[in-house]
C-alpha positions as CSV (number, residue, x, y, z in Angstrom):
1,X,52.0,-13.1,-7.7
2,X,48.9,-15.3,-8.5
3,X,47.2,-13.4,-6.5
4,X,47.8,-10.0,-8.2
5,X,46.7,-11.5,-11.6
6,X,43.3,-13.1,-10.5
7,X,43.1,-9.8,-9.2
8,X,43.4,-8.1,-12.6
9,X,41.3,-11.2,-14.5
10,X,38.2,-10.2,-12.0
11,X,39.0,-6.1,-13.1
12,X,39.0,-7.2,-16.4
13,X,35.6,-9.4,-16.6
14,X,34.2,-6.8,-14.4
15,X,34.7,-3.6,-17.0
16,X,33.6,-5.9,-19.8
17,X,30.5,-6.9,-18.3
18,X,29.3,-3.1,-17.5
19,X,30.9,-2.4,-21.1
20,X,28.2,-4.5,-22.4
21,X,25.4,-3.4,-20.2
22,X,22.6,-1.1,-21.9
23,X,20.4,1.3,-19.8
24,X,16.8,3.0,-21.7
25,X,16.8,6.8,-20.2
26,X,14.4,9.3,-21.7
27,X,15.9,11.4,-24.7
28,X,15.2,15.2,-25.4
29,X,14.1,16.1,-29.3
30,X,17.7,15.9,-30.2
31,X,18.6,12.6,-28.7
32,X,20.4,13.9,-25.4
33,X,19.6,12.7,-22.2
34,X,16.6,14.2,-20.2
35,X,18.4,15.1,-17.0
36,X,15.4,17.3,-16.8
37,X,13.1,15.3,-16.9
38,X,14.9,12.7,-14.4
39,X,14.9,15.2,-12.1
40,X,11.7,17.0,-11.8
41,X,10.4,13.0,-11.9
42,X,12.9,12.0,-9.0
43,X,11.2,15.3,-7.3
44,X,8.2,14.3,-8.0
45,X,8.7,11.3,-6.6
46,X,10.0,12.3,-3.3
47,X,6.8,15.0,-3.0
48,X,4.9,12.2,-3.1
49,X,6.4,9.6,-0.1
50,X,6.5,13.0,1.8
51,X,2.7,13.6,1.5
52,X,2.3,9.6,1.8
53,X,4.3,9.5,5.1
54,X,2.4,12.8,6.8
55,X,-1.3,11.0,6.0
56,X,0.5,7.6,7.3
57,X,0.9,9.1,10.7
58,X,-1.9,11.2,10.9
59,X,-4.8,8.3,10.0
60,X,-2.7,6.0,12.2
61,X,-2.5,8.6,15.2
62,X,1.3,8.3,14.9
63,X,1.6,11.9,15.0
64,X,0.6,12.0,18.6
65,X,3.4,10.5,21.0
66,X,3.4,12.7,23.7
67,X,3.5,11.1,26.9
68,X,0.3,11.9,29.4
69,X,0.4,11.8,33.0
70,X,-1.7,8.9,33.1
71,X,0.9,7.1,30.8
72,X,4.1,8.0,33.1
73,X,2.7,6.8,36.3
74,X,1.6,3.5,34.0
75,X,5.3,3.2,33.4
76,X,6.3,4.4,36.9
77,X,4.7,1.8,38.4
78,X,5.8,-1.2,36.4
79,X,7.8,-2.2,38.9
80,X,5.4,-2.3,41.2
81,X,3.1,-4.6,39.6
82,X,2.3,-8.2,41.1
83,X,2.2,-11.2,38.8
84,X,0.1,-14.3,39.4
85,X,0.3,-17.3,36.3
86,X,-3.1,-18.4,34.5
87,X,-4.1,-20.3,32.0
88,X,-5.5,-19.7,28.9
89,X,-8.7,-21.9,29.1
90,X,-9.9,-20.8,32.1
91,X,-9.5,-16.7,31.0
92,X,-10.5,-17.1,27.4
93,X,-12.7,-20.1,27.0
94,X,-11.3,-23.3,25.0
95,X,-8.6,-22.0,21.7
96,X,-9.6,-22.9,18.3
97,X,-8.3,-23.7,14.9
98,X,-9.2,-23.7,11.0
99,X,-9.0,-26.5,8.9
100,X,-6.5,-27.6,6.4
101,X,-6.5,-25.7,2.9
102,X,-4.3,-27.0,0.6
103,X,-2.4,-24.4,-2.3
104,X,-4.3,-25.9,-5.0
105,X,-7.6,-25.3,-3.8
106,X,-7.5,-21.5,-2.5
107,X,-9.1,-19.5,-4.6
108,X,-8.7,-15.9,-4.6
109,X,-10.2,-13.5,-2.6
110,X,-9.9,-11.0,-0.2
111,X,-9.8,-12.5,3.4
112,X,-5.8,-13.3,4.6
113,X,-5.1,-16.8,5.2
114,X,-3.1,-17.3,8.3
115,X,-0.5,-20.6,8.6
116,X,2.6,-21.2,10.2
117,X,6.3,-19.1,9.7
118,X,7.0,-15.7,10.3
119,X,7.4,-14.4,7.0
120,X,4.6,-11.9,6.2
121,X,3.2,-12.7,9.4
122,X,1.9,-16.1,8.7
123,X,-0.3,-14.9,6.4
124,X,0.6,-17.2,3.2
125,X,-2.6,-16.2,0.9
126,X,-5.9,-14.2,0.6
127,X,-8.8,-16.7,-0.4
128,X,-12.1,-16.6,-1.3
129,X,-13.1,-20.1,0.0
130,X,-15.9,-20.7,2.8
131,X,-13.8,-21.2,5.7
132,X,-14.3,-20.3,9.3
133,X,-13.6,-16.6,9.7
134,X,-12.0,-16.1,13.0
135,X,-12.8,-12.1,14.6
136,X,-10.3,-9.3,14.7
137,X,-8.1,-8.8,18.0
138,X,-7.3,-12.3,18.6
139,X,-4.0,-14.0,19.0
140,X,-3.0,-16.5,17.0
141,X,-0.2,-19.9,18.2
142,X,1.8,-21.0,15.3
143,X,2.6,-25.0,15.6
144,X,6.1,-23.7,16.7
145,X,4.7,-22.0,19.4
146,X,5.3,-18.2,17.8
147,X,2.4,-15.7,19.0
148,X,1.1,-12.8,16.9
149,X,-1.6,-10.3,17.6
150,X,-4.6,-9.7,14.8
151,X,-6.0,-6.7,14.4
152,X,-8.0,-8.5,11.1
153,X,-10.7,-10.8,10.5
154,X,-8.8,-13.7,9.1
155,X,-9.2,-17.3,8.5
156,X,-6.7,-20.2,9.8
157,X,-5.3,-23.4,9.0
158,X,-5.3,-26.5,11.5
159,X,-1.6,-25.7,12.6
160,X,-2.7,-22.3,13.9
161,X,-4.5,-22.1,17.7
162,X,-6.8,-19.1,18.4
163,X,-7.1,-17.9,21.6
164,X,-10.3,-16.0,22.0
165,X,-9.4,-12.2,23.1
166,X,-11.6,-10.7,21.4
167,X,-13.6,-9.1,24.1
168,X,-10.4,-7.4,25.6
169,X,-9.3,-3.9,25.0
170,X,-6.6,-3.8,21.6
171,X,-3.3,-2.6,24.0
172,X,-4.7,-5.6,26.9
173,X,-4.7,-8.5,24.1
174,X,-1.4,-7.3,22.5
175,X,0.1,-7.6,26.3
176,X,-1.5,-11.3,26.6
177,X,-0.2,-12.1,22.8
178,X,3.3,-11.4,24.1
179,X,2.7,-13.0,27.1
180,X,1.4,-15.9,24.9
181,X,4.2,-16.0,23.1
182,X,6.8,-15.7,25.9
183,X,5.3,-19.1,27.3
184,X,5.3,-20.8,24.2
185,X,7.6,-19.8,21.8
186,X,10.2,-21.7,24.0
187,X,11.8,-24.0,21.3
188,X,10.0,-27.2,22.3
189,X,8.0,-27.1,19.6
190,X,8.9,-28.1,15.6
191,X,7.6,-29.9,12.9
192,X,7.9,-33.5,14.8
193,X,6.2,-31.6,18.0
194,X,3.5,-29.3,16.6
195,X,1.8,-26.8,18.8
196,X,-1.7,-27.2,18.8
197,X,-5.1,-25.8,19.8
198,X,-4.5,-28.5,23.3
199,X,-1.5,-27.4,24.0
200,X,-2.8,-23.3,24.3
201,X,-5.9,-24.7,26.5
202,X,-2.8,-25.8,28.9
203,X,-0.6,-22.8,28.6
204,X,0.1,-20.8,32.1
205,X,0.9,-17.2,31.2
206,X,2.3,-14.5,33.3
207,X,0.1,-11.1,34.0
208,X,-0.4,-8.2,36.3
209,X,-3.0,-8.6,39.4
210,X,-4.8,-6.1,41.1
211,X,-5.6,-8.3,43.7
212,X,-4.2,-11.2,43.2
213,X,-6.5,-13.3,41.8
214,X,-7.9,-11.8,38.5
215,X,-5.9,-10.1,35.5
216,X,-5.5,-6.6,35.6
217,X,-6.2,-5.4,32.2
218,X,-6.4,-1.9,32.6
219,X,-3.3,-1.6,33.6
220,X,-1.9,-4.1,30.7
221,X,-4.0,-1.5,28.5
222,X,-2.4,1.8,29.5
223,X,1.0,0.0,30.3
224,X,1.4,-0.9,26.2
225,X,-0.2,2.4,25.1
226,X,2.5,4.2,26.6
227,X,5.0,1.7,25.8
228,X,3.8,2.4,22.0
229,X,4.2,6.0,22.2
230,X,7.9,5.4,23.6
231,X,8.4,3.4,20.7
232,X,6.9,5.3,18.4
233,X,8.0,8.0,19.0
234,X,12.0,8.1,18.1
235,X,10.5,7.0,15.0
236,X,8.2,10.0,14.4
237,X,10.2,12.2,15.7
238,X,12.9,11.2,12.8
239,X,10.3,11.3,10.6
240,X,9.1,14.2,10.6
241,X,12.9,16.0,10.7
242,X,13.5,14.1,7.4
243,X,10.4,14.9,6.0
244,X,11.1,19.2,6.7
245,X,14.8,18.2,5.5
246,X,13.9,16.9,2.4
247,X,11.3,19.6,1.8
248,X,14.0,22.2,2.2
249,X,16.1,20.7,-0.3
250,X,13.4,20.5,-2.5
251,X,11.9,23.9,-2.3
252,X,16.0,25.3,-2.5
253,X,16.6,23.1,-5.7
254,X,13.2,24.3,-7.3
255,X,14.4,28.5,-6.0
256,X,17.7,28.0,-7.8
257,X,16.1,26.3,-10.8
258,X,15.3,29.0,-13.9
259,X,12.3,28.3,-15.5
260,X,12.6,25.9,-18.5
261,X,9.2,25.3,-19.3
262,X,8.6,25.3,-23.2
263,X,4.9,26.8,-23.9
264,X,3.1,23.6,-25.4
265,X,3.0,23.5,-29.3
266,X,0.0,22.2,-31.1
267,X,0.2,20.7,-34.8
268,X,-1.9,21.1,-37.2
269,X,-0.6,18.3,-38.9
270,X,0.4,14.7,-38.0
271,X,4.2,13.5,-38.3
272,X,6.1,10.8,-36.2
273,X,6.4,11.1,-32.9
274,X,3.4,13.3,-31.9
275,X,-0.4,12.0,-30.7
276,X,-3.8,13.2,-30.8
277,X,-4.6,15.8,-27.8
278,X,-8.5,15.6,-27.4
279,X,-10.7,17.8,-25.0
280,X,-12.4,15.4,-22.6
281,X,-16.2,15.3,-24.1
282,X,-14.5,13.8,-27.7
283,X,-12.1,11.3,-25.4
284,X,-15.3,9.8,-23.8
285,X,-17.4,10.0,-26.4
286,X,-15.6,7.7,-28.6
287,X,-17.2,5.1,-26.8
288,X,-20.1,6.8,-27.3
289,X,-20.2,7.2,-30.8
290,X,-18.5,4.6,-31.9
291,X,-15.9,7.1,-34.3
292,X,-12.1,8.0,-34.2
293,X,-12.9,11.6,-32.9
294,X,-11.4,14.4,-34.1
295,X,-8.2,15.6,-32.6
296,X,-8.1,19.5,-31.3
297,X,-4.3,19.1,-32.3
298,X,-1.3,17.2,-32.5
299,X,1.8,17.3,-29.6
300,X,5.1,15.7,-29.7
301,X,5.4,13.3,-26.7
302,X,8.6,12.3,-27.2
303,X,11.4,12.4,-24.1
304,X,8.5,11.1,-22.0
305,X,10.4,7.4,-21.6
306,X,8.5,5.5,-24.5
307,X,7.5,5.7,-28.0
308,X,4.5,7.2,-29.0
309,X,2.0,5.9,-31.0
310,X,-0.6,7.7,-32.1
311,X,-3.0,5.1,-32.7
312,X,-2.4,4.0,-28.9
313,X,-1.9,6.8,-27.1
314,X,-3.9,10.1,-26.8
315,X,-3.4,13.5,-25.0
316,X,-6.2,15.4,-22.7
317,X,-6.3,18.6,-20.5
318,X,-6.3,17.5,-16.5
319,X,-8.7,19.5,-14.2
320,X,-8.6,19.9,-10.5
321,X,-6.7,19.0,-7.6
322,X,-7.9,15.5,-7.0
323,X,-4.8,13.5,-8.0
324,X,-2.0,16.0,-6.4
325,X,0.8,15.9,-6.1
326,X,0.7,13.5,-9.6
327,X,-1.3,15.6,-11.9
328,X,-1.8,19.3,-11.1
329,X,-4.5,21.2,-12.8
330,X,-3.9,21.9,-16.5
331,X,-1.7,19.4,-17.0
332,X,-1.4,17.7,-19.9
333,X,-1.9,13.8,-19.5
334,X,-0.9,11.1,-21.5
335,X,-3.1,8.0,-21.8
336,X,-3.0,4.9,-23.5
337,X,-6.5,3.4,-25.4
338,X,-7.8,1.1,-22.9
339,X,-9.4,-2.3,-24.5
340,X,-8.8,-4.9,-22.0
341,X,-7.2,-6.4,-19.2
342,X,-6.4,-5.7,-15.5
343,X,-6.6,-2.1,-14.8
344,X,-6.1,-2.5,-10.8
345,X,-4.5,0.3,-9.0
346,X,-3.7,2.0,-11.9
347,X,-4.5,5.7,-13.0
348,X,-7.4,5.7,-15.5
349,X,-9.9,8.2,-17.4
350,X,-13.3,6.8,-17.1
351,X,-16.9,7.8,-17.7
352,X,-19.7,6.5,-15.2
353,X,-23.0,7.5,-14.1
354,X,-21.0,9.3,-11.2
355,X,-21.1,12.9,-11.9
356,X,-17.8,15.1,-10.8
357,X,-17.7,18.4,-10.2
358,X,-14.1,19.2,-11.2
359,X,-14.5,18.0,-14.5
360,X,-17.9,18.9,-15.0
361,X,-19.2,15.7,-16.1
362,X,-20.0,12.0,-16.0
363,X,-15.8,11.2,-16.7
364,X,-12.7,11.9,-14.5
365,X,-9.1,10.8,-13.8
366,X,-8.6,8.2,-10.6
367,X,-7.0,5.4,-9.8
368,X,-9.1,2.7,-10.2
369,X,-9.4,-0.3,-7.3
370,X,-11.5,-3.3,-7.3
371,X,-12.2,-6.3,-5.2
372,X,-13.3,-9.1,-6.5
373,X,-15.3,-12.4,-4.9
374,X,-15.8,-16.1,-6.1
375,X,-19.8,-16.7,-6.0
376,X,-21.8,-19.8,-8.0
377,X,-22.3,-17.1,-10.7
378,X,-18.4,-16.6,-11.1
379,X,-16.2,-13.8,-10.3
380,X,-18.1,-10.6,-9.1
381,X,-16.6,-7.3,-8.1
382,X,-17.5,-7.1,-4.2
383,X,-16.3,-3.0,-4.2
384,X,-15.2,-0.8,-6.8
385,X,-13.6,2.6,-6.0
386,X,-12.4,6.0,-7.9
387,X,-9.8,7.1,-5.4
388,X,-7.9,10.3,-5.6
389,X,-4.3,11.1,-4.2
390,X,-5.2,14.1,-2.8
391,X,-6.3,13.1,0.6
392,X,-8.6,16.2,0.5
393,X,-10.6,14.5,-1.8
394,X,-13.6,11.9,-1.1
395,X,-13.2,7.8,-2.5
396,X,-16.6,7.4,-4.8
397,X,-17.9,4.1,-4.6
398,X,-19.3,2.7,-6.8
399,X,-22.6,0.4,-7.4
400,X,-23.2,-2.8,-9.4
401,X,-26.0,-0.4,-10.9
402,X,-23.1,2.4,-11.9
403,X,-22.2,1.5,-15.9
404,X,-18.3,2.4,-15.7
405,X,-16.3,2.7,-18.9
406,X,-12.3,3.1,-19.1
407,X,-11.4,5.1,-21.6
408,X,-7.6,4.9,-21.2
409,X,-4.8,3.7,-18.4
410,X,-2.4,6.6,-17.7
411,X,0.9,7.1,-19.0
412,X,2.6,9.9,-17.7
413,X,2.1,14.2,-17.5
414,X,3.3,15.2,-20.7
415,X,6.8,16.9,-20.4
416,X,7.4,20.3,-21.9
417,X,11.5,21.0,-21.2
418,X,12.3,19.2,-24.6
């Protein structure tokens, strides 16, 4: 019996705290939902981690997992291999470590900091500080004895041992990191028994021998390129049937779907709700000239998922296929004044010295990405990039010399089913 009315106080709380709950959605003209609009977004969205995913495995060469001869008699004759134990020292000269870097005084930067723990691979900050930088293809020795594989120039605090494989080919170090990590990661080490740069010089480490005196690491190097491919492979395999599953449903849902698409208005006149639409030459040369240009026309951006304001928010005509699957050509894009702040990774309209050819002119729509270093003089920008989405498209870099202006941070492409 008590039972059965906790039961029903928990219901109870339950359907009054969901009562009480408020959710923002976008709104049509007339105050209804969007459903529209949620699901051409949602759509979008998925067309997007779809073309993400195919580039991800072709520029990583996770497309290609077929298995070559050379990489079935490499797993044939595993078993065949003969083992011999050496140490460390002796194959890789004496390990090394960084020095200690306390929170407080990392600045930021660009290069990953590597101390102990697992989460995101030891990697606990990106600094800007001069420390030793330590060369890509190593293997770093946590103090509790965990061994991970770098494919990154990184620096290290003095809890982390390097051991020196730099030399070796990427699949042979990743075979020694795990045999690295088999010796050591053994649970005798903790914070009252640190691991240390001395204790790798001693550590013995089991690998394949030719002739049984010397490492064999061409056969380490096609034994974990195959091993890879095995592993990969499952994976792309999946992958890619998801990815043609999903397209199907998407290209079914957009056959069945009537066209809904309400030819774009333009107002003569202003009235709540609707913002400027400029062409691009009157957008940039605001900056320019120093005066509120005149508008071509006025368009209601409501239902877009946030209150307009015409005296933040402006309206232009997109060109070109740069930013696919985003903004297609003729779209009409929604932009926000930009006056300051960070503007990292986002979606901008800018005007530089770099001319492009799709909009014909010295401005275009990119997303904006900087790094940044710490010199005597201050903060410096060390790269900034225009990068399109459209992998079809080339980065531009640009220069200290190259006078950049953002004009505004992007909103969203203007949606005509209200």
């Amino acid at each position: 019996m008590q039972k059965s009315v906790l039961l029903q106080v928990l219901v109870r709380n339950v359907d009054e705290t969901f009562r009480n709950i408020n959710v923002q959605l976008p709104q049509t003209n007339n105050g209804d939902i969007n459903f529209t609009f949620i699901e051409e977004f949602l759509r979008e969205l998925e067309r997007a981690r779809l073309r993400e995913l195919e580039a991800y495995l072709k520029a990583t060469g996770l497309d290609n997992y077929e298995l070559t001869e050379a990489d079935k008699d490499a797993l044939r004759n595993y078993k065949n291999l003969q083992w011999k134990e050496f140490n460390i020292k002796e194959l890789f000269g004496a390990s090394t470590r960084g020095r200690r870097l306390k929170s407080e005084d990392r600045i930021p930067g660009i290069l990953p900091f590597v101390t102990a723990g697992e989460a995101e691979t030891g990697i606990s900050a990106f600094i800007g500080n001069n420390v030793t930088v330590f060369e890509s293809n190593t293997t770093t020795i946590d103090m509790f004895g965990s061994a991970k594989y770098r494919n990154y120039k990184y620096g290290a605090d003095d809890h982390v041992a390097v051991i020196h494989t730099e030399k070796l080919q990427k699949h042979a170090a990743i075979f020694v990191t795990s045999a690295c990590h088999q010796a050591a990661h053994t649970g005798k080490f903790n914070y009252g028994n640190n691991f240390y740069a001395k204790d790798a010089d001693e550590l013995y480490i089991m690998l394949p021998t030719a002739d049984g005196k010397h490492p064999d690491f061409n056969a380490m190097e096609r034994l974990i390129a195959a091993m890879q491919k095995i592993v990969i492979a499952d994976v792309a395999k999946y992958t890619a049937r998801n990815l043609e599953a999903t397209q199907e449903v998407i290209d079914n849902q957009e056959e069945r779907q009537e066209p809904a698409i309400t030819p774009l208005h333009i107002y003569d006149i202003y009235q709540p709700g609707r913002i400027p639409l400029y062409t691009l030459r009157a957008a940039c040369g605001y900056f320019d000239e120093g005066e509120v240009p005149e508008p071509e026309g006025w368009i209601d951006a409501t239902g877009n998922g946030f209150t307009p304001d015409p005296k933040r928010h402006f309206a232009i005509h997109a060109k070109g296929d740069s930013m696919l699957p985003k903004i297609k050509d003729g779209d009409i894009c929604i932009f926000e004044w930009y006056n300051a702040g960070t503007r990292n990774d986002e979606i901008v309209l800018t005007q530089s010295r770099e001319y492009d050819p799709e909009y014909g002119g010295k401005y275009t729509i990119k997303r904006y990405h900087s790094e940044k270093v710490v010199s005597e003089e201050g903060w410096q920008h060390s790269k900034v990039e225009l990068r399109p989405l459209n992998p079809d498209f080339d980065t531009v870099e640009l220069t200290e010399d190259d006078d950049i202006r953002t004009i505004g941070i992007f909103k969203c492409v203007l949606l005509l089913n209200n």
